[in-house]
C-alpha positions as CSV (number, residue, x, y, z in Angstrom):
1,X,-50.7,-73.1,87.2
2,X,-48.3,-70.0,87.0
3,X,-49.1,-69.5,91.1
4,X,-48.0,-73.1,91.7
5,X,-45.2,-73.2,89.2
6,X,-43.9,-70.1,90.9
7,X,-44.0,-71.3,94.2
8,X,-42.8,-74.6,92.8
9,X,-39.4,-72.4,91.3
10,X,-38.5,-70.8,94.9
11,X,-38.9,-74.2,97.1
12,X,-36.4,-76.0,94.5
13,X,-34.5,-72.9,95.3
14,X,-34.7,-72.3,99.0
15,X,-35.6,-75.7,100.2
16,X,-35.2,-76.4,104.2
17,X,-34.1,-72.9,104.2
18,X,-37.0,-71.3,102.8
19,X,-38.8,-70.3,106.4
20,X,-35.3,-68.3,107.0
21,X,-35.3,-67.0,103.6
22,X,-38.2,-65.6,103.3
23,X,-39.5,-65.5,106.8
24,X,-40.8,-67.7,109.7
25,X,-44.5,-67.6,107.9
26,X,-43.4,-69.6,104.0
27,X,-44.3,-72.2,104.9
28,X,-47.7,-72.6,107.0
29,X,-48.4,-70.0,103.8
30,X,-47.7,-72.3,101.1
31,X,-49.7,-75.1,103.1
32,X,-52.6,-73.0,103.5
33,X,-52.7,-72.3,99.7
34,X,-52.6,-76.1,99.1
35,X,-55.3,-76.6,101.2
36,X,-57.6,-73.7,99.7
37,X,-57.0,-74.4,96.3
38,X,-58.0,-78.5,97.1
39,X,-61.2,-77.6,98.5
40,X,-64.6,-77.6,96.9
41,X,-65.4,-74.4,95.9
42,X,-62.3,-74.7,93.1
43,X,-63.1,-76.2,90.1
44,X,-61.1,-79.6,89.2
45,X,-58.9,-78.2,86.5
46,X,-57.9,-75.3,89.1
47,X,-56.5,-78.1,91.3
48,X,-54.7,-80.0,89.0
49,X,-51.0,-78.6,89.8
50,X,-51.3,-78.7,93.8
51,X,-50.0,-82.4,93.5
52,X,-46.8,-81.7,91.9
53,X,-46.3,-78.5,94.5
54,X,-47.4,-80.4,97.7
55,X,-44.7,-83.0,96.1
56,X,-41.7,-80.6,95.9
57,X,-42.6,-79.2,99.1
58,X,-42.3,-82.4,101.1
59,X,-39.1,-83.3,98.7
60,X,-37.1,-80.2,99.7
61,X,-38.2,-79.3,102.7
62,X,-38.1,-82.3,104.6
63,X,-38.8,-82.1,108.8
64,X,-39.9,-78.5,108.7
65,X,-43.1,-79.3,106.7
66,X,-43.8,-82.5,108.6
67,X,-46.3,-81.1,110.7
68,X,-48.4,-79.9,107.7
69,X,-48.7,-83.8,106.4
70,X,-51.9,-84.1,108.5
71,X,-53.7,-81.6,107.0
72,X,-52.5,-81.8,103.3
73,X,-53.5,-85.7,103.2
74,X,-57.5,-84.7,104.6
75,X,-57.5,-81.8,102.2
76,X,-56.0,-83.9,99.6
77,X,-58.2,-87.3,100.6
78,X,-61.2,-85.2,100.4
79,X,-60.5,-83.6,97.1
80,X,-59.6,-87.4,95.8
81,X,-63.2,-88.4,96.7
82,X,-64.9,-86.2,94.9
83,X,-62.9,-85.2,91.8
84,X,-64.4,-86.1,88.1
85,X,-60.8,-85.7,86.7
86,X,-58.8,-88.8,85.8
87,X,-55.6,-86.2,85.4
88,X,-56.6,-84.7,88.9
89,X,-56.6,-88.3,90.8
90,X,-53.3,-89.0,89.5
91,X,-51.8,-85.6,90.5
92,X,-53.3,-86.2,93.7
93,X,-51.7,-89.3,94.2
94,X,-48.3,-88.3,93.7
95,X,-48.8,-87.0,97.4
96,X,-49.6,-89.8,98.8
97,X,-46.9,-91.6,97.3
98,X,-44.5,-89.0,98.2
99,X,-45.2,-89.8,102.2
100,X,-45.5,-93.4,101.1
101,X,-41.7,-93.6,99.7
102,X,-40.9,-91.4,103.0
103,X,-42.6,-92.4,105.5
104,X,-45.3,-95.5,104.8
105,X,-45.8,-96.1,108.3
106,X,-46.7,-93.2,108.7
107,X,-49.5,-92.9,106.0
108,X,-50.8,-95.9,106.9
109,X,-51.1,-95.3,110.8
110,X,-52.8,-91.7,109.9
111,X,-55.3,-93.1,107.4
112,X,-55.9,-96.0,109.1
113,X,-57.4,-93.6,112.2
114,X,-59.7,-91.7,109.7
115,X,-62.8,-93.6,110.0
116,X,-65.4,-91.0,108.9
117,X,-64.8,-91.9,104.9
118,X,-66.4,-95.4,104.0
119,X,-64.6,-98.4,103.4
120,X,-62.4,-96.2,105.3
121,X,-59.9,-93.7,104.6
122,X,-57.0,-96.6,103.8
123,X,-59.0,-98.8,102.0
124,X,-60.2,-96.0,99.9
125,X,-57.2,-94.2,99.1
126,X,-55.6,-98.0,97.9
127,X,-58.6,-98.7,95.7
128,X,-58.8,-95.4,93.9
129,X,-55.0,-95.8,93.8
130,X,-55.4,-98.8,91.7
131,X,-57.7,-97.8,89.4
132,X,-55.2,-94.6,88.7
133,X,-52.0,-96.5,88.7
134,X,-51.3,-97.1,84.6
135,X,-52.4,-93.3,83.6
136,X,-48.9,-92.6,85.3
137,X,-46.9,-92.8,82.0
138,X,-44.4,-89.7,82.8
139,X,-41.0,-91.2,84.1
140,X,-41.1,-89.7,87.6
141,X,-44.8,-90.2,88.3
142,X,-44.4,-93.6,87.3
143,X,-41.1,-94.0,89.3
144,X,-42.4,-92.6,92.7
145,X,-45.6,-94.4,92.9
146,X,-44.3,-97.7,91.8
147,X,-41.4,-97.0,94.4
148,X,-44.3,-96.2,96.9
149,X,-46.0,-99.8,96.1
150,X,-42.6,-101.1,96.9
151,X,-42.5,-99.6,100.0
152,X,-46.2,-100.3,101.1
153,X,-45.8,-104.1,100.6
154,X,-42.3,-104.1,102.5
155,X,-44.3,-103.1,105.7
156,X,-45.9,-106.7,105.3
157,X,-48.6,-104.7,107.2
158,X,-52.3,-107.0,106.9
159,X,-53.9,-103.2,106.6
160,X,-52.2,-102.7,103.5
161,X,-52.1,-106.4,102.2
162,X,-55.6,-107.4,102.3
163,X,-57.1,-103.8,101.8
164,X,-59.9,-105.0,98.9
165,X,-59.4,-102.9,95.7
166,X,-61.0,-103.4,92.3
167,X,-60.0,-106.3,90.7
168,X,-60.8,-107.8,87.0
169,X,-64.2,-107.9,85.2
170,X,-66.4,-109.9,86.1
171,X,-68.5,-112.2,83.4
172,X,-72.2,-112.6,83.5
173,X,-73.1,-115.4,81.6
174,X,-76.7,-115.2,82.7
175,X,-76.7,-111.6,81.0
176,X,-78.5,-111.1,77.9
177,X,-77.0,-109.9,75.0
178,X,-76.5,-105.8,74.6
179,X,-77.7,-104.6,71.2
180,X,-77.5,-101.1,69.2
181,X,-81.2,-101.4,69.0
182,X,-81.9,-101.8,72.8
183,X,-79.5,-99.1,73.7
184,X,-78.9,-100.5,76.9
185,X,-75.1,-101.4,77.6
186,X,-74.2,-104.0,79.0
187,X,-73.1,-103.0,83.0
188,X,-69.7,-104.4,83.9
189,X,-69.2,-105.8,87.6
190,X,-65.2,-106.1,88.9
191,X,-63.8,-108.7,91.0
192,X,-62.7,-107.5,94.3
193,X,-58.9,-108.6,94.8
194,X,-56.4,-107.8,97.5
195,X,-54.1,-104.7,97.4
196,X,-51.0,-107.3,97.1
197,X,-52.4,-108.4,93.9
198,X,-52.8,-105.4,92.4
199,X,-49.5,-104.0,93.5
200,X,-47.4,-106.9,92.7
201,X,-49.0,-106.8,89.0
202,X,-48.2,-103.2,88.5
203,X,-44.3,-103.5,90.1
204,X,-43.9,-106.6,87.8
205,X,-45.9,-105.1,84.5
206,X,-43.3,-102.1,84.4
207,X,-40.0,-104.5,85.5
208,X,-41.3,-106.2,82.2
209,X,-41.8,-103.1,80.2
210,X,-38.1,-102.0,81.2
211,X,-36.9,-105.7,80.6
212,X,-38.4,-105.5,76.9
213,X,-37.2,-101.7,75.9
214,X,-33.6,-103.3,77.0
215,X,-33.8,-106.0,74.6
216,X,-35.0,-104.0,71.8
């Protein structure tokens, strides 16, 4: 946390300046710390403030880290796929919605090529997206990626739109009963829905939210 809060401290400082500042190698340094500390042999809490840093990186730094996007977004997919951490997806998701609000064509072209990741890199990214969405209860988490949803529905692209993503719970009527005595729970299936759905409900949940603090 310190390392990434530090680094964190002399982007805001330096921003699209930083390779002059501290030399033509900052940057590609930075990025290859991102990507080391995202891979597998770090533990899930070790990862945790990589989001935020990636975030502030692409924030102040603008064209000169472009070229780094690819690499961050595999090394940040990958991570995504096989963290435990509820905290950790959503950290990780702030990058994604950081390119989103920037660039969503761009995000969706790139992951739309990565077919080695089933349902697909796109479809993937959107489902675990929505199942992260409400646990972003800070004010800027919550602003960026509800921004971001904004932006990926704008495209009106049919990648994005119809991308299948959990939906609602499902009721099994021919289910038995789950008792304290059997110790079996009862498993709960979810609907499939389109990303649209989802989105719209999360842009429209917090427009309500805001609409009820305001009357109050």
């Amino acid at each position: 946390q310190q390392a990434c809060d530090a680094v964190r401290a002399i982007i805001k400082v330096a921003g699209p300046n930083m390779a002059a500042a501290l030399g033509g190698q900052a940057l590609p340094a930075v990025v290859n710390m991102c990507v080391g500390l995202l891979g597998d042999n770090i533990h899930d809490s070790g990862c945790l403030y990589v989001g935020p840093l990636v975030v502030t990186m692409l924030e102040r730094c603008g064209p000169a880290v472009m070229d780094a996007v690819p690499a961050l977004l595999v090394a940040a997919l990958r991570r995504l796929g096989s963290s435990k951490m509820p905290s950790l997806k959503t950290s990780l998701m702030l990058i994604f919605a950081q390119v989103a609000q920037d660039n969503p064509h761009v995000l969706v072209d790139f992951l739309s090529k990565l077919t080695d990741q089933p349902p697909g890199a796109l479809t993937g990214l959107l489902r675990v997206w929505c199942t992260v969405q409400e646990l972003n209860v800070r004010p800027f988490e919550a602003a960026l990626t509800l921004t971001a949803l904004a932006k990926l529905l704008m495209l009106n692209d049919a990648r994005v739109l119809n991308a299948p993503v959990i939906g609602y719970p499902l009721v099994n009527t021919q289910a038995g009963r789950s008792t304290r005595a059997s110790g079996q729970p009862t498993a709960v299936s979810y609907s499939n829905v389109p990303f649209v759905v989802r989105a719209i409900e999360f842009i429209t949940n917090a427009a309500s939210t805001l609409t009820d603090e305001d009357t109050d």
